[in-house]
N, C-alpha and C positions, 0 to 999 in steps of 0.2 A: 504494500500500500504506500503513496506517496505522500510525501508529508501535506501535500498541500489536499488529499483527498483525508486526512485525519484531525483536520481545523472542525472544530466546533465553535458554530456561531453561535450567538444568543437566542436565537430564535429556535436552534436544534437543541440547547440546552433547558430553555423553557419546556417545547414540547417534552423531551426525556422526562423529566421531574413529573410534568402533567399523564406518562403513560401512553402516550397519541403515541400511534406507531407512524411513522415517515421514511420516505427513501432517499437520500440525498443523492443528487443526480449533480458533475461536475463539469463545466466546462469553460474552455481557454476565446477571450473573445478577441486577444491578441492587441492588435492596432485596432480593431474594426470600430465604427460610431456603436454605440450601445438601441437596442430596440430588442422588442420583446417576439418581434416576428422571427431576427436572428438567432437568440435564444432558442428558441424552438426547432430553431433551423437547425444549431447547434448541437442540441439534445436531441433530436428526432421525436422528439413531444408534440402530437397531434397540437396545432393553434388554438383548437376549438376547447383541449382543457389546459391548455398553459395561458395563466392567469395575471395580469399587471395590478401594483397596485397602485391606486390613486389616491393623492392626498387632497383634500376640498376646503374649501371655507365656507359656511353656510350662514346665511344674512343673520339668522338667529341663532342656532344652535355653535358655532365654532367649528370648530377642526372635525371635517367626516371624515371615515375612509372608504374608499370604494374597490372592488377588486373585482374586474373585470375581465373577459378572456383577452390575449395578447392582441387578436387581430379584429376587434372588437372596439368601437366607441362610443365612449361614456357620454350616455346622453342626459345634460343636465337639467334639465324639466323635469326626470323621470326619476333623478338622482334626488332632487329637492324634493319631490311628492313623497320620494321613500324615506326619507328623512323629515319628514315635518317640516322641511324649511319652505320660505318663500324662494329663495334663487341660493345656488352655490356655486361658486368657481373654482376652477384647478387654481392650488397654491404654485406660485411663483419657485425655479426647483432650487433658487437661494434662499428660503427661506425651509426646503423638505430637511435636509441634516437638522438642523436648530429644533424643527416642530418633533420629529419624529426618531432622529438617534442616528438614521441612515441617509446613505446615499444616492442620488438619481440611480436606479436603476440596480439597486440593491434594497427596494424597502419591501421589506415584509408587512403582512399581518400580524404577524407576533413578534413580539419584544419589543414594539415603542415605547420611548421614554415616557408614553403616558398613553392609557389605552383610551382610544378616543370611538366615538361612535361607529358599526364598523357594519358593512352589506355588502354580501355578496353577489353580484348576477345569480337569475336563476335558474340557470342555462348549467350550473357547476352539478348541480342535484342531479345531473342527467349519466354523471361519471365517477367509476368506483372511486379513482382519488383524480386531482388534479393537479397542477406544476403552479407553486406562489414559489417566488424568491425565497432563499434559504437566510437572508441577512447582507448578503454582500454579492457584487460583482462577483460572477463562476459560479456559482451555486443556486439551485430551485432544490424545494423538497416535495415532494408527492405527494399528498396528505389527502385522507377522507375529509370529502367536502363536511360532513355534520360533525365531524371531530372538530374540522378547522373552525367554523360556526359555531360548537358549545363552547370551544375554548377562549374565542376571542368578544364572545356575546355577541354573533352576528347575527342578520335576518337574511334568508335568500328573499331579491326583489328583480324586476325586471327593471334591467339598469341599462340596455344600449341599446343601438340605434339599429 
């Protein structure tokens, strides 16, 4: 095993403690721009259950998160109705490390520096587990949708376009 396949992130480590069983899937994205569609490309993880997640600001409520499939767009009307807000917007990605612990394109559902309100598409419930970020650049974990759900207090909602 290589050492960089033996890195436990926060979010593998939460789950552990919590019992969720996960698969941790690795890969090298090299030079390449970061996207979730690549990822998937990378991993050979169907798009339809390799999941991004989205950090939001909602007019009332503050910080949502959204997790939605890779090749997939969050649609905000639909995002704010499942959230009780009036309108929400994608946070700015200089502000995603600060709000949430991670980095563009390393953020997880689990382990933010504070668990903020959290929905999943529900297009996820259609698949035994699906591919969210494991915590960091190179890594997705594979997680049962209603595991990832009871753990992080999500709702499955229809959330894209």
């Amino acid at each position: 095993m290589s050492k960089e396949k033996s890195v436990k992130t926060n979010a593998m480590r939460m789950l552990d403690r919590a019992k969720i069983p996960y698969e941790p899937v690795f890969y090298d994205l090299g030079d390449a721009e970061f996207s979730g569609g690549l990822v998937s490309e990378l991993t050979g993880i169907d798009p339809a259950r390799s999941f991004k997640t989205l950090c939001t600001r909602g007019e009332k409520r503050g910080i949502l998160i959204f997790v939605v499939p890779v090749a997939a767009e969050l649609d905000l009307k639909a995002a704010a109705a499942a959230a009780g807000d009036k309108r929400v917007e994608l946070v700015p990605t200089k502000e995603v490390l600060g709000l949430t612990g991670y980095v563009r394109g390393g953020v997880s559902p689990v382990g933010m520096k504070k668990q903020y309100p959290t929905f999943i598409d529900s297009t996820a419930e259609l698949f035994e587990t699906i591919a969210i970020s494991g915590g960091q650049k190179g890594c997705s974990l594979l997680v049962e949708p209603a595991a990832l759900a009871g753990f992080v207090g999500a709702a499955f909602c229809d959330l894209t376009r």
